[in-house]
DOKE-173632 format. One record per residue (C-alpha): residue in one letter; z, y, x. Coordinates in pm, 1 decimal. Layout:
// residues N
<node type="A" zz="Z" yy="Y" xx="X"/>
...
***
This chain:
// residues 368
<node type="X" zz="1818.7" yy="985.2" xx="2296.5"/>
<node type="X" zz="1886.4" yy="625.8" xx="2366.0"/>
<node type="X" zz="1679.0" yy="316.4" xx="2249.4"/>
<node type="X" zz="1823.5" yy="192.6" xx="1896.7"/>
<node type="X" zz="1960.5" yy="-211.9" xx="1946.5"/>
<node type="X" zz="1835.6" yy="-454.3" xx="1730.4"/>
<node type="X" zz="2102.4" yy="-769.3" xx="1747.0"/>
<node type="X" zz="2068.0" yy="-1100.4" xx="1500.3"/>
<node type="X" zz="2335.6" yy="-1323.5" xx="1408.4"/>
<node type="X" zz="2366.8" yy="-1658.8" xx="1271.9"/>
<node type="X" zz="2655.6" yy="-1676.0" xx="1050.3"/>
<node type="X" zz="2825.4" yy="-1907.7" xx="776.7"/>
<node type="X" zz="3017.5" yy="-1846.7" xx="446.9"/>
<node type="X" zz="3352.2" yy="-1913.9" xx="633.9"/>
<node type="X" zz="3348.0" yy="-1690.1" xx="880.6"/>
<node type="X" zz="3085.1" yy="-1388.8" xx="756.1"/>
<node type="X" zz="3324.1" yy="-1136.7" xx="763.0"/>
<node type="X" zz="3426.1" yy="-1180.7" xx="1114.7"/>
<node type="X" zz="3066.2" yy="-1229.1" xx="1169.4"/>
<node type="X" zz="2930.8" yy="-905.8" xx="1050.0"/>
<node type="X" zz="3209.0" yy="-755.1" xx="1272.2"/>
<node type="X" zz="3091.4" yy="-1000.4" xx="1600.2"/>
<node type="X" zz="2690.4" yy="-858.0" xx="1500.8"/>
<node type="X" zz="2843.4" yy="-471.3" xx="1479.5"/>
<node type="X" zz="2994.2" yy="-545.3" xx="1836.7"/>
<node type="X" zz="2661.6" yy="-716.0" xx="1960.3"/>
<node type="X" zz="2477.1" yy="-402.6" xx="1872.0"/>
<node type="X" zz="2682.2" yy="-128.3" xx="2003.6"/>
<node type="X" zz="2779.9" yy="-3.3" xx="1701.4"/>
<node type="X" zz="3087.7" yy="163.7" xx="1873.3"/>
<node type="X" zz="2858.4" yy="353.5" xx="2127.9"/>
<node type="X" zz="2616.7" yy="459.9" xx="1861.8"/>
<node type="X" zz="2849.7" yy="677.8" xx="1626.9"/>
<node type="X" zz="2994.0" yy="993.9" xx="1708.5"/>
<node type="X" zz="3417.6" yy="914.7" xx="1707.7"/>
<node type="X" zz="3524.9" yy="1181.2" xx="1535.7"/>
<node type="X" zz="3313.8" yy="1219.0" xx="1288.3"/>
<node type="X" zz="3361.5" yy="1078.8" xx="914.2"/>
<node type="X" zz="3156.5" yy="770.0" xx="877.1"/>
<node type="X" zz="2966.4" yy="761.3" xx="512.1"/>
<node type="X" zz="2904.0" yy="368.3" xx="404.5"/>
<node type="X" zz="2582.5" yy="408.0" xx="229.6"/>
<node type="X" zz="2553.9" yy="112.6" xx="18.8"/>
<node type="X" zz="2205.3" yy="-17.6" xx="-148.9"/>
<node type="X" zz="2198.3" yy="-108.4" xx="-527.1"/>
<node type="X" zz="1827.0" yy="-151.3" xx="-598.8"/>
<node type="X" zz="1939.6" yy="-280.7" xx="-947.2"/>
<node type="X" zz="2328.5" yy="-217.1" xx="-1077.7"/>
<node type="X" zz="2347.2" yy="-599.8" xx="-1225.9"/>
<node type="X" zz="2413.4" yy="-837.1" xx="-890.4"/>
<node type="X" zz="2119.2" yy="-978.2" xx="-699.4"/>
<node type="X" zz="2219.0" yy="-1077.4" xx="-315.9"/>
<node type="X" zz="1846.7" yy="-998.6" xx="-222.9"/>
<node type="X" zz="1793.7" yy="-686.8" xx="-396.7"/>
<node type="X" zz="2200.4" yy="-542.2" xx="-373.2"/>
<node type="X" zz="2408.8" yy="-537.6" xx="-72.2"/>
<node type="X" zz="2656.4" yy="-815.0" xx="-116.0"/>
<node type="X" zz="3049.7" yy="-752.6" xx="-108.7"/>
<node type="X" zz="3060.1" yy="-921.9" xx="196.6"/>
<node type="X" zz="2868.5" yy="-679.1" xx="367.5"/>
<node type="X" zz="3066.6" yy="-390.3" xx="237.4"/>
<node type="X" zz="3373.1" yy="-511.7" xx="317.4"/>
<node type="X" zz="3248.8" yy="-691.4" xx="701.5"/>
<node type="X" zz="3158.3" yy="-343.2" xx="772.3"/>
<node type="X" zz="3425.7" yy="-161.7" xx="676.0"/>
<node type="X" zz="3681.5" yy="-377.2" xx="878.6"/>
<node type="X" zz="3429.9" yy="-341.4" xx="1135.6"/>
<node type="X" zz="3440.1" yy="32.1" xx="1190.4"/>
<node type="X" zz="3810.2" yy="61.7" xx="1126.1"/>
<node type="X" zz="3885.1" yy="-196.8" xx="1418.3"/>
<node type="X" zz="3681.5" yy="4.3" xx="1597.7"/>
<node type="X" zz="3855.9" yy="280.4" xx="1562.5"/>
<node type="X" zz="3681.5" yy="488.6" xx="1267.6"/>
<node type="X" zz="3935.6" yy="535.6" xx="1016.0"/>
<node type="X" zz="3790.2" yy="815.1" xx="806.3"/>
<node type="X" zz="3525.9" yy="659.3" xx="620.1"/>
<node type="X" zz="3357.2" yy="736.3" xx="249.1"/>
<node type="X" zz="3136.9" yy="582.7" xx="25.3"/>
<node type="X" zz="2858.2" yy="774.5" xx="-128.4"/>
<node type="X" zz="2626.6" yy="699.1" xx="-435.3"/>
<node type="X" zz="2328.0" yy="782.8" xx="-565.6"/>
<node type="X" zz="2146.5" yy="804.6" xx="-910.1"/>
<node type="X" zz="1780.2" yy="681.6" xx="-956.2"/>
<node type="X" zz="1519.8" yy="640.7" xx="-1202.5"/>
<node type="X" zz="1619.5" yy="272.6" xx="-1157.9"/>
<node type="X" zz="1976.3" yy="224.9" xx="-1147.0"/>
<node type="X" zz="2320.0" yy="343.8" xx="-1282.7"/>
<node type="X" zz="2554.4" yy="384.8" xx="-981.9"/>
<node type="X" zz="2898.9" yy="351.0" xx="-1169.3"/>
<node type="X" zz="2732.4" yy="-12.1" xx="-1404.3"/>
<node type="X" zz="2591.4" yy="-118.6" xx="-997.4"/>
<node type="X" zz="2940.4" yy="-30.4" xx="-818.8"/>
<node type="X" zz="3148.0" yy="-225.1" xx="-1046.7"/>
<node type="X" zz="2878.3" yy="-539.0" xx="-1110.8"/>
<node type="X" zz="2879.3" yy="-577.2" xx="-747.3"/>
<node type="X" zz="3219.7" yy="-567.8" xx="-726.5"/>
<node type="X" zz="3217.1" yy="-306.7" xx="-476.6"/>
<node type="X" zz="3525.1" yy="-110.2" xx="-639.4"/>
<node type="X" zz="3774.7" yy="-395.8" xx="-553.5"/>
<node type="X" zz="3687.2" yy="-344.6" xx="-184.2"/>
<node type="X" zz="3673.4" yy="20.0" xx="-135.5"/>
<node type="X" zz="4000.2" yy="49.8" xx="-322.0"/>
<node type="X" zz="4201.3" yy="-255.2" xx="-69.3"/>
<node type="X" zz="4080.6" yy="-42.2" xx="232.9"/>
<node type="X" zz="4098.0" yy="342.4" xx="55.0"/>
<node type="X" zz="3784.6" yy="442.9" xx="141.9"/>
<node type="X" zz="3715.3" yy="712.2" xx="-118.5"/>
<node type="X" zz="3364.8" yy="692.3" xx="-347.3"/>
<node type="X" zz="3148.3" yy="979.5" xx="-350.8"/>
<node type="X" zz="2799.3" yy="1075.6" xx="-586.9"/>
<node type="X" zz="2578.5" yy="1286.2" xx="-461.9"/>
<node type="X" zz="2443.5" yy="1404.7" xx="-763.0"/>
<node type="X" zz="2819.6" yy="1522.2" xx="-887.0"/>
<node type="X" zz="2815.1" yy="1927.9" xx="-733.4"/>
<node type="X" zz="3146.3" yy="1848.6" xx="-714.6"/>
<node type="X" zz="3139.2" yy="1621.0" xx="-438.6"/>
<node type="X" zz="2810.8" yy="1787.0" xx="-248.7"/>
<node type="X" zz="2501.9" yy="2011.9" xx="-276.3"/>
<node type="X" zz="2138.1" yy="1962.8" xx="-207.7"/>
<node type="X" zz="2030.5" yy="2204.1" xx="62.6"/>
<node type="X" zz="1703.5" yy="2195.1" xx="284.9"/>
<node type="X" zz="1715.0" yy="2048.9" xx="609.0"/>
<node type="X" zz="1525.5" yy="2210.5" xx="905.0"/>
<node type="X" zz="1471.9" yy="1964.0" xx="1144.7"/>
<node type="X" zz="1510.3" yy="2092.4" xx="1504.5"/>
<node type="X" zz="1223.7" yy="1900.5" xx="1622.9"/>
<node type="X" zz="865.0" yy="1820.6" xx="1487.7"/>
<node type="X" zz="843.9" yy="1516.8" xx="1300.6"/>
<node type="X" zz="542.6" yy="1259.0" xx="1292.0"/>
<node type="X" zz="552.8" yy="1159.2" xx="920.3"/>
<node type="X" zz="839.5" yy="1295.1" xx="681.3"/>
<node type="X" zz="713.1" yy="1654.3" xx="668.1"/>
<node type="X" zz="441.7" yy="1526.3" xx="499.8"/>
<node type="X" zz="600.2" yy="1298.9" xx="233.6"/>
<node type="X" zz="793.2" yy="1597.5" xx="148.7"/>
<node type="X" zz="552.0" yy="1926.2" xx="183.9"/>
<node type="X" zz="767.1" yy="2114.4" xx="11.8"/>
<node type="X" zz="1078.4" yy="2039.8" xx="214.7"/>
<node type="X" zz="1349.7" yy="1784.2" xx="316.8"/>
<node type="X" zz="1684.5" yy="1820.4" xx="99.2"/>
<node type="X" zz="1912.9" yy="1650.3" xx="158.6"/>
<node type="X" zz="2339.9" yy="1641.6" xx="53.2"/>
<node type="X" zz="2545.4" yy="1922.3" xx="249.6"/>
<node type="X" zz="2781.3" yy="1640.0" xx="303.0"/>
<node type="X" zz="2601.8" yy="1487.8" xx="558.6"/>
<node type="X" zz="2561.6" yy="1710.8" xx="807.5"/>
<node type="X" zz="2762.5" yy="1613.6" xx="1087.4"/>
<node type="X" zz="2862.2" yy="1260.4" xx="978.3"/>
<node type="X" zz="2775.1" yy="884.8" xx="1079.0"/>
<node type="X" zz="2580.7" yy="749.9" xx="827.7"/>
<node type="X" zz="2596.7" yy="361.7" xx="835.8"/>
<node type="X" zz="2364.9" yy="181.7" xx="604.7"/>
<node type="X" zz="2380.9" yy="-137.9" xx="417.9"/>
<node type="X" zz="2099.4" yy="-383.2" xx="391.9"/>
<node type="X" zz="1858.9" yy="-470.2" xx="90.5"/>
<node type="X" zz="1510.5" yy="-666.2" xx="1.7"/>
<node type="X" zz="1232.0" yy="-726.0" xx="-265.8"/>
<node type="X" zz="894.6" yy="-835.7" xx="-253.4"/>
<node type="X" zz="607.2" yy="-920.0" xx="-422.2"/>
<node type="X" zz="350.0" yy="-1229.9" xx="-367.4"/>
<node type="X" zz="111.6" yy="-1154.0" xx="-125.6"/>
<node type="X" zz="-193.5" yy="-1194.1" xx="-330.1"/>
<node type="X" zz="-73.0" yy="-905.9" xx="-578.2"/>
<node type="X" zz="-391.7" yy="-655.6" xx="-576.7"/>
<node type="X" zz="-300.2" yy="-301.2" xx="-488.6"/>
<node type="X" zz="-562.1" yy="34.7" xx="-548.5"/>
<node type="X" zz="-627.6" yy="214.4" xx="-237.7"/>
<node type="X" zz="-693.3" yy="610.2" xx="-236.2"/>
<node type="X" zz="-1081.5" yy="551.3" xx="-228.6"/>
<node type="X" zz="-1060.8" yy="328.4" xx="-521.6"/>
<node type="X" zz="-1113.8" yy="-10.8" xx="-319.4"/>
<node type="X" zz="-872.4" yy="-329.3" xx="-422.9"/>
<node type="X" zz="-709.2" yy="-525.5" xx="-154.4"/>
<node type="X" zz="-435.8" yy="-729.4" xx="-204.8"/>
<node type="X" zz="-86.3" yy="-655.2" xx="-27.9"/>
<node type="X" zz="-123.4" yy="-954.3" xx="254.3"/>
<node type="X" zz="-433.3" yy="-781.5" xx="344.9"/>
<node type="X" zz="-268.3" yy="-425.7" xx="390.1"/>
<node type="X" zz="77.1" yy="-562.0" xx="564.6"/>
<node type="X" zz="-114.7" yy="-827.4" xx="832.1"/>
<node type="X" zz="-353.3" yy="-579.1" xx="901.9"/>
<node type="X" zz="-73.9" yy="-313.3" xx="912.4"/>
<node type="X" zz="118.2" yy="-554.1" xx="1165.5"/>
<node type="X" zz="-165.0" yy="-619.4" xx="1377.3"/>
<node type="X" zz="-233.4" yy="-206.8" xx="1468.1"/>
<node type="X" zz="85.6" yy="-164.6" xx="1501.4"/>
<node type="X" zz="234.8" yy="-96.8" xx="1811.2"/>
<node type="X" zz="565.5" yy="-258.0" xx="1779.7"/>
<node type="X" zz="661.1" yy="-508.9" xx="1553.9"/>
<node type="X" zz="1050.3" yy="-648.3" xx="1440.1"/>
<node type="X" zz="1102.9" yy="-971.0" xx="1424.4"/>
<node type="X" zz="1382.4" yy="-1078.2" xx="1268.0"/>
<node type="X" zz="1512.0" yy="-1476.3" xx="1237.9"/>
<node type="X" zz="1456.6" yy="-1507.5" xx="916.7"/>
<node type="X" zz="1064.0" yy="-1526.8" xx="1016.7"/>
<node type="X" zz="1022.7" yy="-1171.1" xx="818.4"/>
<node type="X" zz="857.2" yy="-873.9" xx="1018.1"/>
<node type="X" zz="803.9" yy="-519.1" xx="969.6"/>
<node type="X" zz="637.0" yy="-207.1" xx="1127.8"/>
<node type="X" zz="523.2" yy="117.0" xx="1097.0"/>
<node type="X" zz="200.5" yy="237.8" xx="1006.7"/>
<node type="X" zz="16.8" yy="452.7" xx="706.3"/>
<node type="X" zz="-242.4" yy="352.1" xx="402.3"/>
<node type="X" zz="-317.7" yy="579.2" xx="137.9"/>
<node type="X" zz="-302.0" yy="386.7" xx="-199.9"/>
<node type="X" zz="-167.3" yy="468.7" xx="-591.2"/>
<node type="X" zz="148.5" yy="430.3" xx="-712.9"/>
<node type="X" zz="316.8" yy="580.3" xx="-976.4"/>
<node type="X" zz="584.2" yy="920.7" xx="-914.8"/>
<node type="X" zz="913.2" yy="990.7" xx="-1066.3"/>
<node type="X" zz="755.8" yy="1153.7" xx="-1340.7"/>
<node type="X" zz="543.0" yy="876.4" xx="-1403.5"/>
<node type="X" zz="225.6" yy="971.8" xx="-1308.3"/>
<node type="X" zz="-28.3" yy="788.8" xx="-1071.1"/>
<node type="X" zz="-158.8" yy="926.7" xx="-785.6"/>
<node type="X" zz="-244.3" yy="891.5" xx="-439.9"/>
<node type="X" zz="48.6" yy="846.5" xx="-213.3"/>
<node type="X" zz="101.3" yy="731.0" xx="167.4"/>
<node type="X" zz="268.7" yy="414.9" xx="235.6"/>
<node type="X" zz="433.5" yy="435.2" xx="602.0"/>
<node type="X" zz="671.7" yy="108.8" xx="605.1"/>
<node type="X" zz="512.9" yy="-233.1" xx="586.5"/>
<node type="X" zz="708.2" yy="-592.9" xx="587.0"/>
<node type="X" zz="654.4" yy="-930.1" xx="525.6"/>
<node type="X" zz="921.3" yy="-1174.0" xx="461.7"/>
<node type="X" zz="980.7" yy="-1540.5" xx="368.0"/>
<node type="X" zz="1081.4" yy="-1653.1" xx="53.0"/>
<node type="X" zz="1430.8" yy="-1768.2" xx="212.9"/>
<node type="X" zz="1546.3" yy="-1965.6" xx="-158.8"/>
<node type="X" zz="1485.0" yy="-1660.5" xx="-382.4"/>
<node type="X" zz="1351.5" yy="-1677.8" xx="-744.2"/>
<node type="X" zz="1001.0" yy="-1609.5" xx="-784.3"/>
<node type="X" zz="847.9" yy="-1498.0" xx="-1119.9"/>
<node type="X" zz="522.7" yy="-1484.7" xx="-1254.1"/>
<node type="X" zz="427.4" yy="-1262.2" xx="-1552.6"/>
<node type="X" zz="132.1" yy="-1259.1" xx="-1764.9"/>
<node type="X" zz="82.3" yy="-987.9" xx="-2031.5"/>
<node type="X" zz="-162.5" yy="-1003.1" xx="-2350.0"/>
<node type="X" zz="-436.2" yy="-850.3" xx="-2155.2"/>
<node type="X" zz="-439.7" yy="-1123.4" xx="-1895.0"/>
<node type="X" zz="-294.3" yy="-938.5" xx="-1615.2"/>
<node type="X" zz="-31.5" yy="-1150.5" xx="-1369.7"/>
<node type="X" zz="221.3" yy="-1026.3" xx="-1161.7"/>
<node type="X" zz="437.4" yy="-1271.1" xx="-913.4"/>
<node type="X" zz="718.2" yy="-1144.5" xx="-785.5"/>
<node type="X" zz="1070.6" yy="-1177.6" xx="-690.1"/>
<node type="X" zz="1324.5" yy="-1187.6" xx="-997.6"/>
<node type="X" zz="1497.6" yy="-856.7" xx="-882.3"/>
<node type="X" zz="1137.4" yy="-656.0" xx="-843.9"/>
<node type="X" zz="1150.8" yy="-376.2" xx="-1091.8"/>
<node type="X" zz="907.3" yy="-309.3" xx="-1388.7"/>
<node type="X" zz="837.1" yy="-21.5" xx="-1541.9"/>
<node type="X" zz="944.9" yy="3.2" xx="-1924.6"/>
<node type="X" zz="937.9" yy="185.9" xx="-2238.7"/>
<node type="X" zz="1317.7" yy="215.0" xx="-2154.5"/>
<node type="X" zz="1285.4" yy="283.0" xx="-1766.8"/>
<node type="X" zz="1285.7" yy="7.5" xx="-1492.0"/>
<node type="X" zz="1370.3" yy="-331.3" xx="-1538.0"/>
<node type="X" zz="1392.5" yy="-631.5" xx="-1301.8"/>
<node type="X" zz="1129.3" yy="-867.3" xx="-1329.8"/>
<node type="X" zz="1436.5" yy="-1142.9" xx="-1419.1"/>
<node type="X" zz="1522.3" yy="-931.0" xx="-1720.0"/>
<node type="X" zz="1194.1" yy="-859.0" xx="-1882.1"/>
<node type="X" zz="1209.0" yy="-1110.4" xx="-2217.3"/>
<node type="X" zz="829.9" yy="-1271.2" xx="-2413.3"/>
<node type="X" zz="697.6" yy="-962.4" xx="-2609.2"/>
<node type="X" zz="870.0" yy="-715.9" xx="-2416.3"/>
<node type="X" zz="597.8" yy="-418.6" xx="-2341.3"/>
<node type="X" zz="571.0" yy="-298.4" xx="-1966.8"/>
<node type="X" zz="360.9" yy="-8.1" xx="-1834.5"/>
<node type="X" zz="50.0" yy="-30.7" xx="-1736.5"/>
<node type="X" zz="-200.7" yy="251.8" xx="-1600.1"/>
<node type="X" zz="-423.2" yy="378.3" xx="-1898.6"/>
<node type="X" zz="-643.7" yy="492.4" xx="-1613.3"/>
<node type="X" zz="-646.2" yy="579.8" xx="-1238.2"/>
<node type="X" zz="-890.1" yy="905.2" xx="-1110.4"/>
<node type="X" zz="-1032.7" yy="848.8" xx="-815.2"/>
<node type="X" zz="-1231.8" yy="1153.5" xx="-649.6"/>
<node type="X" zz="-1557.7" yy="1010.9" xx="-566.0"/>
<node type="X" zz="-1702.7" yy="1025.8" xx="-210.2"/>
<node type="X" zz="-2088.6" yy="1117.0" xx="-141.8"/>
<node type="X" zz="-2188.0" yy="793.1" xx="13.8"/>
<node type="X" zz="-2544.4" yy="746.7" xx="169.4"/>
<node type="X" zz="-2833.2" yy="589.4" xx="-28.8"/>
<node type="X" zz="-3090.2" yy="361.2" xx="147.8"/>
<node type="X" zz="-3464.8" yy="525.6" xx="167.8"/>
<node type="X" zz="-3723.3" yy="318.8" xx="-15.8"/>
<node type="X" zz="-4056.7" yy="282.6" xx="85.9"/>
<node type="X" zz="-4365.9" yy="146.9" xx="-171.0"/>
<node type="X" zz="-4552.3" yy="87.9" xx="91.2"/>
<node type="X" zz="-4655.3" yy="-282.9" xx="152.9"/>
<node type="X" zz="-4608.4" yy="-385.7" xx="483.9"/>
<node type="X" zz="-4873.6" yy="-662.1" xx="526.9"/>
<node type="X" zz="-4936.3" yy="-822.2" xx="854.4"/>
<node type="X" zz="-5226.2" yy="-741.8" xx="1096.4"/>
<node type="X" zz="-5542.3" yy="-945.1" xx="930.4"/>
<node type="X" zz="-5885.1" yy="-1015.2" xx="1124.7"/>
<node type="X" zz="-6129.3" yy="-931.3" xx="856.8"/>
<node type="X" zz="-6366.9" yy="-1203.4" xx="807.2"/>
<node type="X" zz="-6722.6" yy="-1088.8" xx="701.8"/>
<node type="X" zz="-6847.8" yy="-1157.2" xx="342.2"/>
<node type="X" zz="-7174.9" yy="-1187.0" xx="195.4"/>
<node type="X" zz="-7262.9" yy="-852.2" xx="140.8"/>
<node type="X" zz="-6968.5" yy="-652.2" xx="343.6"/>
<node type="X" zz="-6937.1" yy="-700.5" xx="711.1"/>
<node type="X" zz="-6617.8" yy="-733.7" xx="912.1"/>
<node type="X" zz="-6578.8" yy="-412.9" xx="984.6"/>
<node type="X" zz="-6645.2" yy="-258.9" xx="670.2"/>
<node type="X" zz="-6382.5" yy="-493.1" xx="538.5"/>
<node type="X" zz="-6115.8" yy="-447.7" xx="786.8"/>
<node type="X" zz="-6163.0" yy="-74.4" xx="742.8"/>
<node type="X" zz="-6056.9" yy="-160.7" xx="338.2"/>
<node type="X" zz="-5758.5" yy="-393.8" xx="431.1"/>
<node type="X" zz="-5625.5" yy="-114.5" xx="699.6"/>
<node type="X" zz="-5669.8" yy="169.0" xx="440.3"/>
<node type="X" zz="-5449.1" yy="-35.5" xx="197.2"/>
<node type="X" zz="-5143.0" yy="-148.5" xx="430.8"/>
<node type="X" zz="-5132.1" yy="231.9" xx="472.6"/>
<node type="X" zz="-5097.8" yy="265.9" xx="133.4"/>
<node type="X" zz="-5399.8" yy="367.3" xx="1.8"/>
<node type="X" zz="-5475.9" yy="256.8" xx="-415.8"/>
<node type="X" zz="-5722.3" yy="18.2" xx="-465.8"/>
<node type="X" zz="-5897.1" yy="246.0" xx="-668.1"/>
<node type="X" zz="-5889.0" yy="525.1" xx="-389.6"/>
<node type="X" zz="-6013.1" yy="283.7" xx="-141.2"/>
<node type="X" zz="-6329.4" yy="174.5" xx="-394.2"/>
<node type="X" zz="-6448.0" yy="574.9" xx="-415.8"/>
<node type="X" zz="-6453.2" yy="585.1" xx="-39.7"/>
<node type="X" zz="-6654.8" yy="292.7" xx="28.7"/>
<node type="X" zz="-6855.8" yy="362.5" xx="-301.5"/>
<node type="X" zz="-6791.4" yy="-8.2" xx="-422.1"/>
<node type="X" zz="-6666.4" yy="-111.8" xx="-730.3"/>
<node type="X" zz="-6267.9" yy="-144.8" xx="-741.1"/>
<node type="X" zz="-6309.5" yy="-495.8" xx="-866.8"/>
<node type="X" zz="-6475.3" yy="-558.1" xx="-541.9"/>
<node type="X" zz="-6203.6" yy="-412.3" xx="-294.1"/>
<node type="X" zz="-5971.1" yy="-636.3" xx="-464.6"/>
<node type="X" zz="-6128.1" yy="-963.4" xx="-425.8"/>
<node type="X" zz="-6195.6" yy="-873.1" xx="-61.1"/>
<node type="X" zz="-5793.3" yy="-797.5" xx="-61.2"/>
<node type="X" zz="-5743.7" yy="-1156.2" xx="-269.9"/>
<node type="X" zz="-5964.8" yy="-1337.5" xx="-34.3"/>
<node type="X" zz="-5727.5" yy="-1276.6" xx="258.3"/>
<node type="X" zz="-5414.6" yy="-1337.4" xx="72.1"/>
<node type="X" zz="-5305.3" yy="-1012.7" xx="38.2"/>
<node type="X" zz="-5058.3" yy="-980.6" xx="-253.7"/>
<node type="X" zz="-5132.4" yy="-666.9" xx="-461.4"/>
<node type="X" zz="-4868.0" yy="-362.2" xx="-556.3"/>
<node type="X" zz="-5001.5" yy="-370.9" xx="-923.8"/>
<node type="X" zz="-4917.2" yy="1.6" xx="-1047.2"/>
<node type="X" zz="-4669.1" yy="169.8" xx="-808.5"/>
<node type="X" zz="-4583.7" yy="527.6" xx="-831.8"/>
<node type="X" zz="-4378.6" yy="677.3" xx="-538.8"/>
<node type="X" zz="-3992.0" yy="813.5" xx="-585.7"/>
<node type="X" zz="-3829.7" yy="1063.3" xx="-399.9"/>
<node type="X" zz="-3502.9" yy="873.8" xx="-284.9"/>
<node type="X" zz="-3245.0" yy="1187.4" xx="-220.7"/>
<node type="X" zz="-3015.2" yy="1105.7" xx="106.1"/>
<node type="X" zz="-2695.0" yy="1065.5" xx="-37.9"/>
<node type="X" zz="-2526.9" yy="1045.9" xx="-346.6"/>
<node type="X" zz="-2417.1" yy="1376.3" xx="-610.8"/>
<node type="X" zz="-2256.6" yy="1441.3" xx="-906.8"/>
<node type="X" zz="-2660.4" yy="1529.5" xx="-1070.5"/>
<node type="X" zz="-2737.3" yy="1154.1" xx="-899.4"/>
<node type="X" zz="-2464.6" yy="976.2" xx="-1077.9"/>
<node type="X" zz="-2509.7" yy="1178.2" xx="-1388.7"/>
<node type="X" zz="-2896.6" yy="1105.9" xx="-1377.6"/>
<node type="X" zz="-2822.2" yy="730.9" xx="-1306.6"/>
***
């Protein structure tokens, strides 16, 4: 298989159509599609009402398509799909997409019609490094596509980079964090003009599945990208809790997902009741009651010589009681502790020992 090309062009409003056809030349788009194979345009509408950094534009759709038929590929399609998030037909017609495909008859497609395709599982011929497990129970994907070029259209949204995301083992980092530390492992790094950049790479972390649950899932694409003149949004709810983001970032709803742009004072967004985290034995540190008190030369007293007394100050850095150490020299314990006093020995009071187990259990935590 041949290394994919990466080509970036500079273009303007008066020319972007001839552009987009100059950038499909500079990155061999002729060489990279099979010629006799129907070419699907897959379009993205992250939200059906317009947003340039969230949709792709008309200008894209319709660069590319006089692209590929100047190239030579004259059977192309359109195909669409449904999401928890959008409405293909409100999205193809807002974006003024319709218009377009209908000048150049280029035929529109919905893959979740069976009358235009079928889901079916794909087998991949190879072993794969990351998509087997994203999908564990299998790949499906449209019987149309087998045997196709598949050419797809570009799309963005971000959030700030301080926005606080829950890792799988319950720690809190925020999303700079997890993308520049994502960038730095990684082994290759894009770099596009626009001073965004984007890699591969994998962190566990909770977000919420179609059916709306939260649970742990792994995030395997990472990008960072400059603000390039697009609205930025910050909301705050009742509770306190902020979100900044771009105005075309979706929120969850009471009536499904909304961009952030849309979401009106009072409206009510979802929020996580609560997040289970299995816990993780972790080790505990071993405590010792036993004072550690320097080496002392015992100085001789008036009735106790210096080696009777250094034999009492030994006995109690070992951790010998007081008490224990008066029966054994058959003194009073009032004496052992002004002999302890008078070399500025600090006393342990009343200390009892605790066994300290090595690591952390459900009975620990339920004891604590």
């Amino acid at each position: 298989m041949s290394k994919a090309k990466v080509s970036a062009l500079k273009v303007k409003p008066g020319t972007i159509l001839s552009d987009i056809e100059r950038l499909c030349d500079l990155a061999d788009m002729k060489q990279a599609l099979a010629p006799d194979a129907t070419t699907i345009l897959k379009d993205n509408i992250s939200w059906h009402y317009p947003f340039p950094g969230a949709n792709t534009t008309p200008w894209q759709l319709e660069g590319a398509v006089q692209a590929l038929r100047r190239a030579g590929f004259q059977n192309l399609s359109c195909v669409q799909n449904k999401t928890v998030v959008t409405n293909a037909f409100k999205g193809e017609d807002l974006n003024h997409y319709l218009p377009i495909l209908q000048r150049y008859g280029v035929p529109v497609l919905y893959n979740f019609r069976e009358s235009d395709m079928r889901w079916v599982e794909y087998r991949p011929k190879a072993a794969l490094h990351v998509l087997h497990k994203i999908y564990p129970e299998g790949i499906r994907i449209p019987d149309y596509f087998f045997g196709k070029n598949i050419v797809h259209l570009p799309t963005i949204k971000c959030v700030a980079g301080d926005t606080e995301l829950v890792l799988a083992d319950g720690s809190v980092r925020t999303i700079r964090e997890i993308v520049n530390q994502q960038l730095a492992r990684a082994q290759c790094v894009t770099l596009e003009r626009d001073r965004s950049a984007h890699a591969d790479g994998s962190v566990r972390l909770f977000a919420m599945a179609p059916d709306g649950s939260v649970s742990p899932f792994e995030a395997v694409r990472f990008a960072r990208s400059a603000r390039q003149g697009r609205r930025v949004l910050q909301m705050r709810t009742r509770t306190g809790r902020t979100l900044t983001a771009t105005a075309d970032h979706p929120i969850r709803t009471p009536d499904g997902w909304v961009p952030l742009g849309e979401i009106d004072l009072g409206s009510r967004i979802a929020i996580a009741r609560s997040v289970a985290i299995p816990g993780v034995s972790q080790p505990l540190p071993q405590l010792s009651i036993h004072q550690q008190i320097p080496v002392i030369a015992a100085r001789a007293g008036r009735r106790y010589g210096a080696d009777a007394t250094q034999g009492m100050l030994d006995a109690y850095g070992s951790g010998q009681a007081v008490t224990a150490i008066a029966a054994n020299a058959g003194v009073r314990w009032q004496t052992v502790q002004s002999i302890l006093k008078r070399h500025g020995v600090t006393l342990r009071r009343n200390v009892n020992g605790l066994r300290v187990p090595e690591r952390t259990s459900e009975d620990f935590w339920r004891w604590m």
